[in-house]
Kinemage of the C-alpha trace (Angstrom):
@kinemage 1
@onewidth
@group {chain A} dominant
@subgroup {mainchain}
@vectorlist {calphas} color= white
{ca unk a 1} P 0.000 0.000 0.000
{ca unk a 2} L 2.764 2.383 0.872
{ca unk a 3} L 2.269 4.909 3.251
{ca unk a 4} L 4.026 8.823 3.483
{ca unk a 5} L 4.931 9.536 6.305
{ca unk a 6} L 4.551 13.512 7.954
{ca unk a 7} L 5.598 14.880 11.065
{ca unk a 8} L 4.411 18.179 10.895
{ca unk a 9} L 5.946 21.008 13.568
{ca unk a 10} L 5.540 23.149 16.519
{ca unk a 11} L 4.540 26.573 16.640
{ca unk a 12} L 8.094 27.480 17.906
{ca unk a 13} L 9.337 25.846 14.790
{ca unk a 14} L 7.425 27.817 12.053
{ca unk a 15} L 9.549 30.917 12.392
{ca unk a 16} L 12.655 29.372 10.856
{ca unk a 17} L 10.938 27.013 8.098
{ca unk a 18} L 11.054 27.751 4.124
{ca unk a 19} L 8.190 27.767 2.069
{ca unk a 20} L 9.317 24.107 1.018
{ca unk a 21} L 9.767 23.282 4.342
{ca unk a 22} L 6.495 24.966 5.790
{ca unk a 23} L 4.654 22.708 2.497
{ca unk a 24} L 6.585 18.967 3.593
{ca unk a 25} L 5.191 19.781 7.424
{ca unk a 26} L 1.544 20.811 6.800
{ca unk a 27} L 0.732 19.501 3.100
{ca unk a 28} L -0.064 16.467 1.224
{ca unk a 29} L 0.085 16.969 -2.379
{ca unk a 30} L -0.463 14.897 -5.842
{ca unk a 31} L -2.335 12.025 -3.628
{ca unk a 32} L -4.781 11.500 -6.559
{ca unk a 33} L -3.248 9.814 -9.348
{ca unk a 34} L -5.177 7.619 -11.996
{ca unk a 35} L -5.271 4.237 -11.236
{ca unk a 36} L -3.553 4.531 -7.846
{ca unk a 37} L -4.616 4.484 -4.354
{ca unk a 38} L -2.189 6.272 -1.699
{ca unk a 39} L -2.224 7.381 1.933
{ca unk a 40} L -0.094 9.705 4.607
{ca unk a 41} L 0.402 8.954 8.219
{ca unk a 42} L -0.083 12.602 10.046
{ca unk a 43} L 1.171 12.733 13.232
{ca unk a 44} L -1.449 14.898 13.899
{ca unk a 45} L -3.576 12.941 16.361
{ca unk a 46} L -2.449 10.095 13.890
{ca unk a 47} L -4.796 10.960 11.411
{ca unk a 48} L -4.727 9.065 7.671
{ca unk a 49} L -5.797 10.986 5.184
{ca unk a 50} L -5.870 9.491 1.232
{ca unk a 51} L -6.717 9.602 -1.781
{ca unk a 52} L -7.880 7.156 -5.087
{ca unk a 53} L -8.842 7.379 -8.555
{ca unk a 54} L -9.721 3.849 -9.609
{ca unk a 55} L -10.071 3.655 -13.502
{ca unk a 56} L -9.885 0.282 -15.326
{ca unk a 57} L -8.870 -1.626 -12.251
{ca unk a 58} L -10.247 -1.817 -9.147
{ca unk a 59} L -8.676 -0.714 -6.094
{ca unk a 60} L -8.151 -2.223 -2.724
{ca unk a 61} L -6.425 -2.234 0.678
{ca unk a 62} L -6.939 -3.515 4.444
{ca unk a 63} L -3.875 -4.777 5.130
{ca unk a 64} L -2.499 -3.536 8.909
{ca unk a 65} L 0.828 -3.767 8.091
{ca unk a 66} L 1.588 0.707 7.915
{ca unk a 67} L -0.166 1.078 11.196
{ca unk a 68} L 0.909 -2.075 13.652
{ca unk a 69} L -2.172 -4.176 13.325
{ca unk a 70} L -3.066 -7.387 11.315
{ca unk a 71} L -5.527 -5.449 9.750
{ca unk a 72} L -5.873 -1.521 8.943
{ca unk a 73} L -9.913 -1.472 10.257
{ca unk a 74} L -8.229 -3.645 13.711
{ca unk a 75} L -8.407 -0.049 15.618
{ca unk a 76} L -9.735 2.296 12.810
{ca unk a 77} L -12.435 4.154 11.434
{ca unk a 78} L -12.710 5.789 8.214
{ca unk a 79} L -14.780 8.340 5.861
{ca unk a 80} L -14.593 8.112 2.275
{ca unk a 81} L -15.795 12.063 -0.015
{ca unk a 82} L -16.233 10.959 -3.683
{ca unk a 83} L -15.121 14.242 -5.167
{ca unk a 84} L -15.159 13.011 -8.516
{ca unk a 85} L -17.525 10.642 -11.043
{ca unk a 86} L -19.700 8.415 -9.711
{ca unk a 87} L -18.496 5.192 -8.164
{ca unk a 88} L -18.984 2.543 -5.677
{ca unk a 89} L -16.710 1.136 -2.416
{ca unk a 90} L -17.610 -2.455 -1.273
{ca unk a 91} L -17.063 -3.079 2.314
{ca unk a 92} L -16.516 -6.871 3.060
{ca unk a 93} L -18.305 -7.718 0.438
{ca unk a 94} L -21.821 -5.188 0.581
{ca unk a 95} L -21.642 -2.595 -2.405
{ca unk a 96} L -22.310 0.823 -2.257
{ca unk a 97} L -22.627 2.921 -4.625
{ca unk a 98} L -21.474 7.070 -4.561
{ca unk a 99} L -22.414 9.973 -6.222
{ca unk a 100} L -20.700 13.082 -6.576
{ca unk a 101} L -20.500 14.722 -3.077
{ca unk a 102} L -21.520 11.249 -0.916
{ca unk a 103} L -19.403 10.440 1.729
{ca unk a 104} L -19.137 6.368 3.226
{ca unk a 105} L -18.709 5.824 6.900
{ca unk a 106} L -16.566 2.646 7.185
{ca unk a 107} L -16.300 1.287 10.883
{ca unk a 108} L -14.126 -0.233 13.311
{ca unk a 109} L -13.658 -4.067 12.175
{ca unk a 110} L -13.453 -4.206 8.801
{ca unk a 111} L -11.813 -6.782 6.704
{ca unk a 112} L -11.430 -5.152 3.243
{ca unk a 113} L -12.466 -2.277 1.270
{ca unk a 114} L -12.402 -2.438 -3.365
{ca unk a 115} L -13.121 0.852 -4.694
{ca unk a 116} L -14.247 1.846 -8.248
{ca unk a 117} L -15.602 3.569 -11.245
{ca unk a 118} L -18.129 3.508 -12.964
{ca unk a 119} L -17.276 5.022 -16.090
{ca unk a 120} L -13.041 5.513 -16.128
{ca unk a 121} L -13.079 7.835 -18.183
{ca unk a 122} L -14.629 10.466 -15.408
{ca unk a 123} L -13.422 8.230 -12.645
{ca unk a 124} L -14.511 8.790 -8.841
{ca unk a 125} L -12.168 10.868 -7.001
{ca unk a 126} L -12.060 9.144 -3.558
{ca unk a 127} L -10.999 11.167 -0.570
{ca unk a 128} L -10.196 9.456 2.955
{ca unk a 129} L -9.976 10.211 6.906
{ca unk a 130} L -8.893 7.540 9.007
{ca unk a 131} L -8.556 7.787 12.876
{ca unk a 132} L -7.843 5.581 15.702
{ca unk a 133} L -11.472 4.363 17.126
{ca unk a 134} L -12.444 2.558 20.428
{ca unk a 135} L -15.908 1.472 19.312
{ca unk a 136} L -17.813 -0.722 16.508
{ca unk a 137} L -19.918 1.485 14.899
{ca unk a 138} L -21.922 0.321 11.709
{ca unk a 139} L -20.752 1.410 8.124
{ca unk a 140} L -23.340 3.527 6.791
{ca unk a 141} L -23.483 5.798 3.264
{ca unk a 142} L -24.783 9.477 3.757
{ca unk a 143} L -25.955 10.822 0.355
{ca unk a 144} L -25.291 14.493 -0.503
{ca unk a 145} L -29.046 14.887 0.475
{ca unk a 146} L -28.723 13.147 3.713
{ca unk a 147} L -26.060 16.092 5.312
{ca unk a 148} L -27.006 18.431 7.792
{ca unk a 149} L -26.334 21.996 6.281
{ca unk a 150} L -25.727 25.012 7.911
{ca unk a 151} L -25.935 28.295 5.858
{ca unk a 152} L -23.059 30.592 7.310
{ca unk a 153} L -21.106 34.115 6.700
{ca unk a 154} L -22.143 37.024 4.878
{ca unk a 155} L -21.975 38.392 1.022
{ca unk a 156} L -20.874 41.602 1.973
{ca unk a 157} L -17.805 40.164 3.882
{ca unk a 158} L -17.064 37.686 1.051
{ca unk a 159} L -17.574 34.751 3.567
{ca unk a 160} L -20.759 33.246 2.769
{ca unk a 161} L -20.640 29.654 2.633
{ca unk a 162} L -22.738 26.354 2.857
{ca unk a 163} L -21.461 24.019 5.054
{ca unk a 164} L -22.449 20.458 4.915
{ca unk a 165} L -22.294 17.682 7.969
{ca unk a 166} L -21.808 14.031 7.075
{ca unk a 167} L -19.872 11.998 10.219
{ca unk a 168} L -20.926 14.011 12.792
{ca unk a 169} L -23.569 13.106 15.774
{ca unk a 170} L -26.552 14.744 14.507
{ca unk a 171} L -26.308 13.078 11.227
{ca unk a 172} L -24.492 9.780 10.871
{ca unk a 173} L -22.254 8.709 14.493
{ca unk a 174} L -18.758 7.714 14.443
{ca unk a 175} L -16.083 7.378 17.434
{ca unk a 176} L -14.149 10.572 16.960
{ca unk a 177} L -14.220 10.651 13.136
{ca unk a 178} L -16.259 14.461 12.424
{ca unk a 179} L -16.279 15.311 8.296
{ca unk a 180} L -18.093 17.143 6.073
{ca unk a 181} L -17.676 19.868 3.069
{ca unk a 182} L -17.874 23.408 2.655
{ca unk a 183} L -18.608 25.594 -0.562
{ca unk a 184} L -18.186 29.360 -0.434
{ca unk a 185} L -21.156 31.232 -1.918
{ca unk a 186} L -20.905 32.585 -5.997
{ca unk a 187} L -19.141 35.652 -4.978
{ca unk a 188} L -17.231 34.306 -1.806
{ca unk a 189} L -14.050 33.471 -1.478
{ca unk a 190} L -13.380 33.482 2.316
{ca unk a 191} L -14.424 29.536 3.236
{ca unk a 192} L -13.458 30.532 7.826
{ca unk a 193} L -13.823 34.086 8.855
{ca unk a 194} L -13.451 35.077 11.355
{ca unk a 195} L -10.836 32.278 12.104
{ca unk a 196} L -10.964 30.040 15.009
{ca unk a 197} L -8.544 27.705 16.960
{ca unk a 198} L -9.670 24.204 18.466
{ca unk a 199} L -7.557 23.440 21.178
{ca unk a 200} L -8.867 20.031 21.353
{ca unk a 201} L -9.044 18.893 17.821
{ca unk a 202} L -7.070 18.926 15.012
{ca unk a 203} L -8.567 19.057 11.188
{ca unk a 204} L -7.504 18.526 7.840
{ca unk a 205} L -8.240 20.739 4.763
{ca unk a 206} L -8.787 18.657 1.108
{ca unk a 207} L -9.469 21.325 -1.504
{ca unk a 208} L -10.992 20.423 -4.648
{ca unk a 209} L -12.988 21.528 -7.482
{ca unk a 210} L -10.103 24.592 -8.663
{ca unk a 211} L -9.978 25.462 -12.141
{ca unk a 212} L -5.903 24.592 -12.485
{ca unk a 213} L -4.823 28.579 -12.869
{ca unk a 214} L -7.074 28.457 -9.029
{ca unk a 215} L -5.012 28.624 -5.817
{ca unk a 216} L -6.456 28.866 -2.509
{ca unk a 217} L -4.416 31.160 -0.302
{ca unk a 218} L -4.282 28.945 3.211
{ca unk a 219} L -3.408 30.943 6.477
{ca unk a 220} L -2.072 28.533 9.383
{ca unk a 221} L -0.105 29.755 12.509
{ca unk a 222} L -0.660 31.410 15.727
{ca unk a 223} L -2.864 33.983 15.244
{ca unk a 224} L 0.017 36.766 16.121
{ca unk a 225} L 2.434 34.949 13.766
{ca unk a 226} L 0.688 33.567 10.813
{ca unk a 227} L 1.834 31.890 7.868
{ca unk a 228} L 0.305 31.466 4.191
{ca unk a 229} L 0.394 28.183 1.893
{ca unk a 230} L -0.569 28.177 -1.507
{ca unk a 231} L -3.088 25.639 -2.113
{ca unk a 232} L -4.082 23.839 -5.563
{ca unk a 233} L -6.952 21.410 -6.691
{ca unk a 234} L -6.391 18.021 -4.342
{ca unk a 235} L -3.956 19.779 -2.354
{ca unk a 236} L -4.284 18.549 1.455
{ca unk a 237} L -3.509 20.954 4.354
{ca unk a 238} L -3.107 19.522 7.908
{ca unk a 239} L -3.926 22.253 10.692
{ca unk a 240} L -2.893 20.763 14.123
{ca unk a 241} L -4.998 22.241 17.169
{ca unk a 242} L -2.197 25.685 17.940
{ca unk a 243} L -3.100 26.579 14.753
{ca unk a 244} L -5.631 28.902 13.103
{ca unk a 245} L -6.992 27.815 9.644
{ca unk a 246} L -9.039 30.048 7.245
{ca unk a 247} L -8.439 30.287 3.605
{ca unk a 248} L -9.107 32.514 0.678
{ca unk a 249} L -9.945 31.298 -2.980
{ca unk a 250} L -8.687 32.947 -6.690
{ca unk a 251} L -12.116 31.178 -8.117
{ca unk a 252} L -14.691 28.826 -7.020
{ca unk a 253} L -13.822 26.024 -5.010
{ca unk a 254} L -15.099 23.540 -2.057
{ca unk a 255} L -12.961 21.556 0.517
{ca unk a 256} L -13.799 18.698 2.410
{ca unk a 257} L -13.197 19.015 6.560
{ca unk a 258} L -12.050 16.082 8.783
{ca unk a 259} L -11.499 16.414 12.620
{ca unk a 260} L -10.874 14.246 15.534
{ca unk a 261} L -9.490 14.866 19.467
{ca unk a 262} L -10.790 14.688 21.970
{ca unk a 263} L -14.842 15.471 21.566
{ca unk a 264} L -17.123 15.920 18.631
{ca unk a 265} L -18.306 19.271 19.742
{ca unk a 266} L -18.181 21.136 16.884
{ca unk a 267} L -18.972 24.613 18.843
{ca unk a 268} L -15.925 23.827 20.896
{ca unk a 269} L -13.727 26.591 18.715
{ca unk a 270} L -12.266 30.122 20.292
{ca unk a 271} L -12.781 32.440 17.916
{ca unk a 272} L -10.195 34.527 17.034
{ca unk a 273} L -10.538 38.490 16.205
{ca unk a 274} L -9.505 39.781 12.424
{ca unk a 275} L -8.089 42.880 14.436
{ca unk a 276} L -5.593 39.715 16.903
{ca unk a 277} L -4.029 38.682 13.909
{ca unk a 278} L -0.572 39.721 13.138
């Protein structure tokens, strides 16, 4: 399966890092290729996050071998955002089949996991969370329909987004696993503002759906010594808990949220002031 590997850094660290440097701690990038399936190992509450693009093969893992276990499901739990054509992911043998925009819960236990496309020449564009779980909690697929959304920000601020719950207890439960996606209204590009830190949680940022001239401009840091990474489509940005996270788009784009720490309160945030930020 082969699995990166990143460490990430303290906030005491950021100061001296390049902007090559600053990119190998925080980002994953190119983890959807065509016909591959690949993961990184965060050291960031020892989140997984990956990506696949099956096309005329299936693709499949559950082997334990990258995280200690006999099997990768042994002490796991996943979600699975198809960002791309439709699909399906079979789950010990039980089909199910995505659209653009569902997301599959996949819970503690499981044996094996295929993934593929219907049509390869618009394949699926599979995006996953893993984290470390201490309960069995049934696999379960939440259709785009099925999230919880919350309509947030305002035009005149340029921060008006939808944002959509999948994992998360009032829609679909997991063990610690939260995930879900936010779009920034036609006209928005802000997709977090005012930012906020989560002591208690950490989250992970997959943006998708840039034009390829796109960038999202990613702030990270302590909000009196922030840093900037320039994000493209499929880019992955890890934001450990010291860290605020807000971001600002060149054209339309979404990005798929994943959290987990140590509660699923998603209020549990301390906003941070615009006027704090240095």
């Amino acid at each position: 399966m082969g699995m990166l590997q990143k460490y990430g850094a303290g906030p005491n660290q950021i100061d001296g890092m390049t902007t090559d440097q600053l990119r190998d701690a925080f980002m994953v990038e190119r983890m959807f290729t065509p016909g591959k399936i690949g993961f990184a190992y965060t050291h960031f509450d020892r989140m997984i996050v990956g990506g696949a693009v099956p096309t005329q093969n299936t693709l499949e893992f559950g082997d334990g071998a990258d995280v200690g276990t006999p099997r990768f499901f042994d002490a796991r739990e996943m979600g699975i955002a198809n960002l791309g054509g439709a699909g399906w992911i079979e789950v010990d043998g039980t089909r199910h089949a995505l659209a653009n925009r569902d997301v599959l819960y996949i819970g503690r236990g499981t044996q094996s996991v295929r993934l593929g496309s219907d049509d390869p020449s618009t394949p699926a564009w599979f995006y996953m969370n893993s984290v470390p779980a201490g309960a069995d909690i049934a696999t379960r697929l939440i259709t785009r329909a099925e999230a919880k959304v919350l309509n947030l920000g305002e035009a005149e601020r340029g921060n008006q987004r939808s944002l959509a719950m999948y994992i998360h207890p009032e829609v679909a439960p997991s063990c610690l696993l939260l995930m879900g996606i936010t779009d920034p209204a036609k006209g928005s590009m802000w997709n977090t503002m005012p930012p906020h830190l989560h002591e208690r949680r950490m989250e992970a940022y997959c943006y998708f759906d840039l034009s390829p001239e796109d960038r999202v401009m990613h702030f990270m840091g302590r909000p009196d010594n922030t840093r900037h990474l320039v994000v493209a489509d499929g880019d992955i940005v890890m934001s450990p808990a010291w860290s605020i996270h807000m971001g600002a788009g060149t054209g339309p784009y979404g990005f798929v949220w994943g959290m987990t720490g140590e509660n699923q309160a998603y209020g549990d945030v301390s906003p941070v002031a615009i006027s704090e930020l240095r």
